[in-house]
C-alpha positions as CSV (number, residue, x, y, z in Angstrom):
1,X,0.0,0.0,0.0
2,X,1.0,3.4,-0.1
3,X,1.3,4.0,3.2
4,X,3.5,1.1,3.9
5,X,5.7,1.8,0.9
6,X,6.1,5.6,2.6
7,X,7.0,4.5,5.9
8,X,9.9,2.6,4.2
9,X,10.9,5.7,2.7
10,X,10.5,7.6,6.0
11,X,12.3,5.3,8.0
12,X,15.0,4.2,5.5
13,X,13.7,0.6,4.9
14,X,14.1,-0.5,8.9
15,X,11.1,-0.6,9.6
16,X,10.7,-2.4,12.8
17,X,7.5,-4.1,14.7
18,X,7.0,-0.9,17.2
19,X,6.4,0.9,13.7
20,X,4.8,-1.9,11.6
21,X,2.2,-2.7,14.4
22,X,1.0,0.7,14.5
23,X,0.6,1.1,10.9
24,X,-1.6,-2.1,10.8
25,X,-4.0,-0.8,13.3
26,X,-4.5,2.5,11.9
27,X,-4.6,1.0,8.8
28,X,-7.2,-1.7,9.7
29,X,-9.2,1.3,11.9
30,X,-9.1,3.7,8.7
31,X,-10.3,0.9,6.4
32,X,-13.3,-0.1,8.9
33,X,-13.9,3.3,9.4
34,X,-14.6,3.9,5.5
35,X,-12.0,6.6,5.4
36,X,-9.8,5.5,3.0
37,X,-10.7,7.6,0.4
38,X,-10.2,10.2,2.9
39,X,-6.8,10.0,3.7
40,X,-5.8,8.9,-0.3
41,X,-7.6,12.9,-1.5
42,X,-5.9,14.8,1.4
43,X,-2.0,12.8,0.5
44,X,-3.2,13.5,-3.1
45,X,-3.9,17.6,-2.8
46,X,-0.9,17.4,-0.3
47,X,1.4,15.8,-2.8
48,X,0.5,18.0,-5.8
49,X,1.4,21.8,-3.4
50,X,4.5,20.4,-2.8
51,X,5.2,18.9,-6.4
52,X,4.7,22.5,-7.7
53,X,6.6,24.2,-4.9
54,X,3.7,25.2,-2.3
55,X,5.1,25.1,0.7
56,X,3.1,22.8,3.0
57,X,3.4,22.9,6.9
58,X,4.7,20.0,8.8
59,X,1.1,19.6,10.1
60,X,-1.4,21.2,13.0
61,X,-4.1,19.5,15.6
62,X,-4.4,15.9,16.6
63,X,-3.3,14.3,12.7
64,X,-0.2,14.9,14.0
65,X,-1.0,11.3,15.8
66,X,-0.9,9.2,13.0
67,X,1.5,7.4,11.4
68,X,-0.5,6.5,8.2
69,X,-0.4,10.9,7.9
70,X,3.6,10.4,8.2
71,X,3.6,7.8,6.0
72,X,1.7,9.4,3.3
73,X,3.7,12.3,3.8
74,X,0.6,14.6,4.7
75,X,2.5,15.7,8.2
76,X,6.3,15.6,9.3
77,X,5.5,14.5,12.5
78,X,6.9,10.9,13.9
79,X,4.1,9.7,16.3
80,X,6.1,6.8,17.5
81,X,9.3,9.3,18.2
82,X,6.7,11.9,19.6
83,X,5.0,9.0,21.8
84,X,1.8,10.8,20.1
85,X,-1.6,9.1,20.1
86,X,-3.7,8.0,17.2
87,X,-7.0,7.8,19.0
88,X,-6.9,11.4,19.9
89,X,-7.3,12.2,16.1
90,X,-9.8,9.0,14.9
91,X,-10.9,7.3,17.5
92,X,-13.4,4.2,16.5
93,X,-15.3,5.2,19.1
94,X,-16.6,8.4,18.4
95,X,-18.1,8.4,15.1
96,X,-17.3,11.7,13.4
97,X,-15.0,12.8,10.4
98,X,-11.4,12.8,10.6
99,X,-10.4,16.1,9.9
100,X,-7.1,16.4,9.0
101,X,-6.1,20.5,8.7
102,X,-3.1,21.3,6.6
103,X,-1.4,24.4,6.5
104,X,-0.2,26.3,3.5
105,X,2.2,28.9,2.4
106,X,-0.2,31.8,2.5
107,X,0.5,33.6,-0.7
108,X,-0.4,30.0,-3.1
109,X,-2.9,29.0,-0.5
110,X,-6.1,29.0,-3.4
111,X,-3.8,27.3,-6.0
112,X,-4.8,24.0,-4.0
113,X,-8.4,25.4,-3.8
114,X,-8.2,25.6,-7.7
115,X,-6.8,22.3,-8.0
116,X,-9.4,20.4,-6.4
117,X,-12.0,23.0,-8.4
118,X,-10.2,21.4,-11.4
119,X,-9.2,18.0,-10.6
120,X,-13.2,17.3,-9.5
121,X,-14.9,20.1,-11.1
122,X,-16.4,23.5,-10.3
123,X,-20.2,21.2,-9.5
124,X,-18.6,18.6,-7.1
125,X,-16.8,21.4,-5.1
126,X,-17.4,24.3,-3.0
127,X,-16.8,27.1,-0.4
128,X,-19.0,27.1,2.6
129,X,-21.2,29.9,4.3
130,X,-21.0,30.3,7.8
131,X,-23.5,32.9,9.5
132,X,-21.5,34.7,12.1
133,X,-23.9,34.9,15.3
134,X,-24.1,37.6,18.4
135,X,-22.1,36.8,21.3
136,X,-22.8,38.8,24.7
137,X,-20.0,41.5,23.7
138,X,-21.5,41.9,20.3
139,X,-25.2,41.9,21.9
140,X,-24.0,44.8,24.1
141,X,-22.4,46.8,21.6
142,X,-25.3,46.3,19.1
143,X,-28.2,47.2,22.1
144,X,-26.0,49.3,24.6
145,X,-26.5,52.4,21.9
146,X,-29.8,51.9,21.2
147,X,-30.7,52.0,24.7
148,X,-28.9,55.1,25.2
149,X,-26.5,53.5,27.7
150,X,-24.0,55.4,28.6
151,X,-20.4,55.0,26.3
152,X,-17.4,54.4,29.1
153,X,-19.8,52.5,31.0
154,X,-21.0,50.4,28.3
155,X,-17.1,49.9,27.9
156,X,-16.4,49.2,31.1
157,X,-18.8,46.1,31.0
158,X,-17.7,44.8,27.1
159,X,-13.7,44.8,28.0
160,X,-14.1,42.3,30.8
161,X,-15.4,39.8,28.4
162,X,-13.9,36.8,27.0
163,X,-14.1,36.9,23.5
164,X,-14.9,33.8,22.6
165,X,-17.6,33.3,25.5
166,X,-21.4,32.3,23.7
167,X,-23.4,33.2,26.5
168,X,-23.2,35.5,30.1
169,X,-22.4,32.4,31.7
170,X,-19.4,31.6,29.9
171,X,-18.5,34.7,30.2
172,X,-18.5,34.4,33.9
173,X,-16.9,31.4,33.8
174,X,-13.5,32.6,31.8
175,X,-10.2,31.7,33.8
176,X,-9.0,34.8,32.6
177,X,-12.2,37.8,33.0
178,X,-14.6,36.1,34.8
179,X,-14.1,37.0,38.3
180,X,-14.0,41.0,36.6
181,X,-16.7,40.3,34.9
182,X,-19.0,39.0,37.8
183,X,-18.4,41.6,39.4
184,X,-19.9,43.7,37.4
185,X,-22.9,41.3,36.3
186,X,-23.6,41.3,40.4
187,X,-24.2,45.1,40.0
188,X,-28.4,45.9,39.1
189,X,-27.1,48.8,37.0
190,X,-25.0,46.6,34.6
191,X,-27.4,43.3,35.2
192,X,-30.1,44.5,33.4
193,X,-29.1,45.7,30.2
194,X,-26.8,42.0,30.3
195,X,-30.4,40.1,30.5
196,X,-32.1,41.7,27.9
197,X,-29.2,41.4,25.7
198,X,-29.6,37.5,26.4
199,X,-32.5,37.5,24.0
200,X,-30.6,38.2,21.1
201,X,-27.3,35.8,22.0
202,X,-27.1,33.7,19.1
203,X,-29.1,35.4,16.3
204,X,-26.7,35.8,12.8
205,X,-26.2,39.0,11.7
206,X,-24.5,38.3,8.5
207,X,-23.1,35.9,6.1
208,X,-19.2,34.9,5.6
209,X,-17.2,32.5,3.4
210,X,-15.5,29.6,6.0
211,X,-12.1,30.7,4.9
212,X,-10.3,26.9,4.4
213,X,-12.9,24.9,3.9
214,X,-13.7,23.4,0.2
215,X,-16.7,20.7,0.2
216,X,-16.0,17.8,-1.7
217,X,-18.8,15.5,-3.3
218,X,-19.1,12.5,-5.5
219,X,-22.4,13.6,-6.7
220,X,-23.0,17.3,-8.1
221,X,-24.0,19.2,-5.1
222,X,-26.0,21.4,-6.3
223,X,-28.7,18.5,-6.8
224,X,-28.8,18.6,-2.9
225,X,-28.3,21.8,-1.5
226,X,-28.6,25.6,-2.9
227,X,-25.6,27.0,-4.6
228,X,-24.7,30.8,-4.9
229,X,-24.4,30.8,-8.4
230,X,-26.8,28.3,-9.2
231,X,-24.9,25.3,-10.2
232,X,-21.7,26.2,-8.5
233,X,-20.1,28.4,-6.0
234,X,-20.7,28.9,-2.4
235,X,-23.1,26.1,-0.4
236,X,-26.3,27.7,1.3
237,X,-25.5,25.0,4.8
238,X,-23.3,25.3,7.0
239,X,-21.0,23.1,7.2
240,X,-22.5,20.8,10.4
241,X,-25.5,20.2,8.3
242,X,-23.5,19.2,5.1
243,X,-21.5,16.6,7.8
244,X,-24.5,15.4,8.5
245,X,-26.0,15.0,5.3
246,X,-22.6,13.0,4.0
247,X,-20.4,15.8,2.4
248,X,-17.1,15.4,2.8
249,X,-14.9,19.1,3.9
250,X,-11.0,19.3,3.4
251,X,-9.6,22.2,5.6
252,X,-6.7,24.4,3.4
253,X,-5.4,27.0,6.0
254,X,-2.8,29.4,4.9
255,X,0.0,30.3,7.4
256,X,2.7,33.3,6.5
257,X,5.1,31.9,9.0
258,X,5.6,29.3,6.0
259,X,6.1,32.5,3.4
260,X,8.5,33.9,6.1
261,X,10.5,30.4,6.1
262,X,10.4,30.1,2.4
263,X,12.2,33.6,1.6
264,X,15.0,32.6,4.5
265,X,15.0,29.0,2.1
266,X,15.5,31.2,-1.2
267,X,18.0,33.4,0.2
268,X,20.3,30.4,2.3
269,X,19.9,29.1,-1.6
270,X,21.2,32.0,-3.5
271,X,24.6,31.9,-1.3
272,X,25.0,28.4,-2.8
273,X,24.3,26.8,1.0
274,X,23.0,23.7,1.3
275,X,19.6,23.4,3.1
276,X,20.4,21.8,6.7
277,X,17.5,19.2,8.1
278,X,16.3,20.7,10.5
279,X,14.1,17.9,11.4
280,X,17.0,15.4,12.6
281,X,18.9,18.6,15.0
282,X,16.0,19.4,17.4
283,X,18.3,19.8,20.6
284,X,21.1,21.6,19.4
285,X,22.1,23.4,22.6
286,X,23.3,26.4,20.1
287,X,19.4,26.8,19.2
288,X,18.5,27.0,23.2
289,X,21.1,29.5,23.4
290,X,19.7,31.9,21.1
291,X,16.1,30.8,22.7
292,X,17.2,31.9,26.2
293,X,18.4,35.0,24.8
294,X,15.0,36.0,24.6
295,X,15.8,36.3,20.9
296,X,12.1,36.0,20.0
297,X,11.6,38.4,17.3
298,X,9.6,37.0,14.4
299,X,9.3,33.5,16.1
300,X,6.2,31.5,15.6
301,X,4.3,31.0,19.1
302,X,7.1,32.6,20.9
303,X,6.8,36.5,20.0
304,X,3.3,36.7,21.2
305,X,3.4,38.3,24.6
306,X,5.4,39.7,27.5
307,X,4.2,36.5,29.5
308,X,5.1,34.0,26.9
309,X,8.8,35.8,27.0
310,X,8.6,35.5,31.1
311,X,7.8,31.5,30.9
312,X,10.7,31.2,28.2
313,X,13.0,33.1,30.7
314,X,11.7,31.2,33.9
315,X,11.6,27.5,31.9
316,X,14.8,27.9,30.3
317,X,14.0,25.2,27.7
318,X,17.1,23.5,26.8
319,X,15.1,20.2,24.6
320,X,12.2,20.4,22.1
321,X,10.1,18.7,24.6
322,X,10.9,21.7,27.1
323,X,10.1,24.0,24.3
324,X,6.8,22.3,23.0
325,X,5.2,22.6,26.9
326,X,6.0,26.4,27.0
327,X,4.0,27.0,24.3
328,X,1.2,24.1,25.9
329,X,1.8,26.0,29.4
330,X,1.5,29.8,28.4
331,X,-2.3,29.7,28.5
332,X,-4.9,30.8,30.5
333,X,-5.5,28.0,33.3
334,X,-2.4,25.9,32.9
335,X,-0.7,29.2,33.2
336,X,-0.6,28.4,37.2
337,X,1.7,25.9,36.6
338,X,4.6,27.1,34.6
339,X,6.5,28.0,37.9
340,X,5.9,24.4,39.3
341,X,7.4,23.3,36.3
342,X,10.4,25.7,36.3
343,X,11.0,24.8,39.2
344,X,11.3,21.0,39.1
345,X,13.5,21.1,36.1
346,X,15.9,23.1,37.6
347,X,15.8,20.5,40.6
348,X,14.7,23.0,43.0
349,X,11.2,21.2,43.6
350,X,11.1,17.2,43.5
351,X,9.1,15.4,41.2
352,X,6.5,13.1,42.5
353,X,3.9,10.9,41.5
354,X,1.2,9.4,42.5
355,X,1.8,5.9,41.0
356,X,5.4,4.8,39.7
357,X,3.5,3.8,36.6
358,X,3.1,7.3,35.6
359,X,6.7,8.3,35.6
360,X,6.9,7.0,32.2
361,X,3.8,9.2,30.9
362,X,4.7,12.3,32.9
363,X,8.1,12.2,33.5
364,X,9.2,14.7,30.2
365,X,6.6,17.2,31.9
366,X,8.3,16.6,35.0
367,X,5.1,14.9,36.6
368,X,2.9,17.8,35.5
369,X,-0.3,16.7,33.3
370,X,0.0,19.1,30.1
371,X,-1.7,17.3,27.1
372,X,-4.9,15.6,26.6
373,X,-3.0,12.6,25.3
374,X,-1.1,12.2,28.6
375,X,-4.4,12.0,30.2
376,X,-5.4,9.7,28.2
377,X,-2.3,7.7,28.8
378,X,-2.8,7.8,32.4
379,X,-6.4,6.3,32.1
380,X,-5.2,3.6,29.9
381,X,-2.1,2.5,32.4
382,X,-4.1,3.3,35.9
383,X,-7.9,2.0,34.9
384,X,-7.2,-0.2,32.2
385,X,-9.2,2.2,29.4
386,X,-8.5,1.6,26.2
387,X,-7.2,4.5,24.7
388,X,-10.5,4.9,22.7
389,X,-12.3,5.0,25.9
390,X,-9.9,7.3,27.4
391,X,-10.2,9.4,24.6
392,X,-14.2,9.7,25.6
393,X,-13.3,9.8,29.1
394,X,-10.7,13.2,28.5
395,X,-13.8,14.4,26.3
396,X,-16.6,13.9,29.0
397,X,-14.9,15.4,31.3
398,X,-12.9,18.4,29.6
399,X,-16.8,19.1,27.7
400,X,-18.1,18.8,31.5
401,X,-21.0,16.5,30.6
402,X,-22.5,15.2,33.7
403,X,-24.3,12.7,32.2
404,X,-21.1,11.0,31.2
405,X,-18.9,11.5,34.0
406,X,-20.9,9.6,36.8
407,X,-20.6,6.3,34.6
408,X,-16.5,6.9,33.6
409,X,-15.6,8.2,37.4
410,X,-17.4,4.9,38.6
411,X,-15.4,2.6,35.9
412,X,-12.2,4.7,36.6
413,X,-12.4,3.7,40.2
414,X,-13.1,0.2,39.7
415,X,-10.0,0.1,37.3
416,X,-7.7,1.6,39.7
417,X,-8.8,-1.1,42.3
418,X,-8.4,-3.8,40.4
419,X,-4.7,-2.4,39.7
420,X,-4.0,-1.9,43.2
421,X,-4.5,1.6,43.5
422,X,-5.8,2.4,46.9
423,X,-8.6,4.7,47.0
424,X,-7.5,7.9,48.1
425,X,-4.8,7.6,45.4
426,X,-7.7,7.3,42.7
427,X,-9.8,9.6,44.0
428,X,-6.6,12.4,43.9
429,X,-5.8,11.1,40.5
430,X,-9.2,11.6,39.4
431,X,-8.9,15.1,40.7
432,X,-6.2,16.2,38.9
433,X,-7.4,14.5,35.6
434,X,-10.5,17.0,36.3
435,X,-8.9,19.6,36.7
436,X,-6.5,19.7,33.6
437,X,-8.9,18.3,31.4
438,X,-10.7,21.5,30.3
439,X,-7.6,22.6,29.1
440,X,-4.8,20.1,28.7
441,X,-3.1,20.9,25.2
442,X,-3.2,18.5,22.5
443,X,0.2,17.7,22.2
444,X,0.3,15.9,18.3
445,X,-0.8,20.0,17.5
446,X,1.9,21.4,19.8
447,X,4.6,19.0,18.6
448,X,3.5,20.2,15.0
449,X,3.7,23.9,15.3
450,X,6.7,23.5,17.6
451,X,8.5,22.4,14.7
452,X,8.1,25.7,12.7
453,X,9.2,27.3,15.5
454,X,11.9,25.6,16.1
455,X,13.1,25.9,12.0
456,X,12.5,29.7,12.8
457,X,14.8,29.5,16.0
458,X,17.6,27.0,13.9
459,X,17.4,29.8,10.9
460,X,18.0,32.8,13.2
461,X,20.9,30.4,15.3
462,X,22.9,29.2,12.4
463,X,21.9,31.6,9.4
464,X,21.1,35.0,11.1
465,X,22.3,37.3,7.8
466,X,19.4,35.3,6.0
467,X,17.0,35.3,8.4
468,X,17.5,39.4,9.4
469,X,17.9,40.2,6.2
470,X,13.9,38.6,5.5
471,X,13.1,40.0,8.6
472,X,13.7,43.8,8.3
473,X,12.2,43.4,4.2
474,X,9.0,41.9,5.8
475,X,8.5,44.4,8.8
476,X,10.5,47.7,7.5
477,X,11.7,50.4,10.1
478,X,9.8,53.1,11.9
479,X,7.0,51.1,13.9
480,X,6.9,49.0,17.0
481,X,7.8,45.5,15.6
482,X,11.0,47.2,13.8
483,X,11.8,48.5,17.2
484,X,12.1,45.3,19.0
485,X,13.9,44.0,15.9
486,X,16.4,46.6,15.8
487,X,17.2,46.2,19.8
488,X,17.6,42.3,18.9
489,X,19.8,43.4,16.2
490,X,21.8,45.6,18.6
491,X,21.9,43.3,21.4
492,X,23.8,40.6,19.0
493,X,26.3,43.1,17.3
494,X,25.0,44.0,14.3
């Protein structure tokens, strides 16, 4: 098969059983699954940006799990040498589409688009409406006006809301505004313009184009659904109903850290250097040094904030894996934890755990729970899930759904019993599982991104003329991103 005759390529021709047994299960999962076809269009549209020179990404959320992706070449990401997990991404379980997002070099993003427009015609593929809907911010700033409320005060309530909250309660809920926020809900003045607002929470208030997805059908779509132009064009679903009714989507994100990459690629090239692999060097202690410079400028997930650059500083990453849980850790909620973690890789704080058969699982986050797949892990080893039920169990709890949770806590406990875990052990461990759960990273995403950022980090290390040179083209002089590029630039005597 194709996949098997990849992972020979991949792997030199030594493939050996850790590697062959994993492919035959996802293999045999995929092909019970019905997703075949799936996997053989995405490695197709995959195979054709990168035959013409489209720089692809080395992959993003939980596909980074699979070794049949790997194989196929659709991600870069080992899952065996990543000690990733493939039920996280397709779990036979949990009936729902794989979705496999791939990232593309922003500027030749919609030359894939076009292909599959070509390759399956303009009638068997299409863009997708989405109707944008009001969220309690929006709400406010729609009604607050109308109701004559008064301006600061109206942005007084609207800045201590979560974004991304759907309703009030979410909003009071947020790890990060919440407790601001209720205090101002608690107040009769700000109360009641935030209930009648929660009559209009969730009403669209516009149309939009989902940006990477492209619907894919055997039959011409618009036999089932309406089209924008008639026969063709933009689907009048969104895209849960067309899931539902069988369509198939394939997400084509474009990323400009890849266009970033590329121009450092083209330059390295025009001095007649020879492209290093990156891929086989992650620990070069050289590349930490420059990381624990603080030398962020321009580096993917690491030039975000002031409190990403304080975790890089108090972490001190010298490994990938060290570097892949900063960027897991410097979020709201397992935020709380980055000193814990600081502190017991520098040895100042021991490392416990509850069970020695954890120290495997949680021993390169230095007994700290930061992905979902750890959890999962942990469940498989301590209560003798399999790691599709633990997939379910991470999902029941993280989504919160009490309907679920009574049945998996009870199961959990009997499986840590009958593995000789007393009690108060389990009903600690069960704690902690809780608690991370609701925002434990997934680590075959992290793993993925970490490797552009580390290319970005290795490019700025070992080819800094290059990488500068990109740098101060892209983001010119006179504004605040120039600024911090030009103290960088100072700061390493240039």
């Amino acid at each position: 098969s194709k996949a098997e005759d990849g992972l020979k390529e991949r792997l030199g021709g030594n493939v050996t059983e850790v590697y062959q047994k994993r492919l035959d299960y996802e293999l045999s999962v995929i092909k019970d699954m019905h997703f075949s076809s799936y996997f053989l269009i995405v490695e197709d549209y995959v195979s054709f940006a990168k035959d013409t020179g489209i720089k692809v990404g080395p992959g993003r959320g939980s596909a980074g799990g699979s070794l049949v992706a790997y194989a196929l070449k659709i991600t870069e990401v080992d899952p065996i040498r990543f000690d990733l997990t493939f039920e996280r991404f397709l779990n036979p379980y949990r009936k729902t589409m794989p979705d496999i997002d791939i990232d593309f070099i922003d500027t030749r993003r919609d030359e894939v688009a076009q292909y599959l427009k070509v390759k399956y015609g303009e009638k068997h593929t299409a863009t997708i409406i989405t109707f944008p809907r009001l969220k309690p911010k929006s709400c406010l700033n729609l009604i607050g006006p109308a109701l004559g409320f008064n301006e600061n005060r109206l942005k007084n309530l609207t800045r201590e809301i979560d974004d991304k909250a759907e309703t009030f309660e979410e909003a009071i809920s947020s790890k990060v505004y919440g407790y601001r926020f209720q205090r101002l809900y608690n107040d009769p003045y700000y109360k009641e313009i935030c209930d009648i607002a929660k009559s209009l929470l969730g009403l669209p208030y516009n149309t939009s184009i989902h940006a990477p997805g492209v619907i894919i059908s055997k039959e011409e779509i618009y036999h089932t659904c309406p089209m924008s132009e008639g026969t063709r064009g933009t689907v009048g679903y969104e895209y849960p109903y067309m899931e539902r009714m069988g369509f198939l989507k394939m997400d084509i994100l474009s990323l400009s850290n890849l266009s970033f990459i590329e121009e450092i690629e083209k330059k390295v090239q025009s001095e007649n250097k020879k492209l290093p692999d990156i891929y086989s060097d992650l620990d070069n202690p050289k590349v930490y040094e420059t990381l624990n410079r603080l030398d962020l400028f321009a580096i993917f997930q690491l030039d975000t904030s002031k409190a990403m650059r304080k975790t890089v500083e108090e972490i001190h990453p010298t490994c990938f894996a060290d570097m892949t849980s900063v960027i897991a850790l410097c979020r709201p909620g397992p935020m709380e934890y980055i000193h814990t973690f600081a502190e017991r890789k520098k040895g100042h704080e021991k490392v416990t755990y509850i069970d020695e058969r954890l120290r495997p699982i949680l021993e390169p986050t230095y007994g700290i729970l930061v992905y979902q797949e750890q959890i999962m892990k942990v469940v498989q080893v301590i209560a003798s899930f399999d790691l599709g039920e633990a997939d379910l169990f991470r999902r029941a709890i993280a989504k919160k759904d009490l309907s679920k949770m009574e049945a998996y806590r009870s199961k959990f406990m009997d499986g840590c019993k009958k593995n000789g875990i007393t009690e108060d052990k389990a009903e600690a461990l069960f704690e902690d599982i809780e608690k991370f759960a609701s925002y434990g990273f997934n680590k075959a995403h992290a793993y993925a991104y970490a490797l552009i950022t580390y290319t970005l980090l290795y490019y700025k290390t070992f080819y800094a003329d290059e990488f500068y040179s990109v740098a101060l083209k892209d983001n010119g002089l006179g504004n605040r991103k120039s600024d911090s590029l030009i103290k960088e630039l100072i700061r390493n005597g240039y």
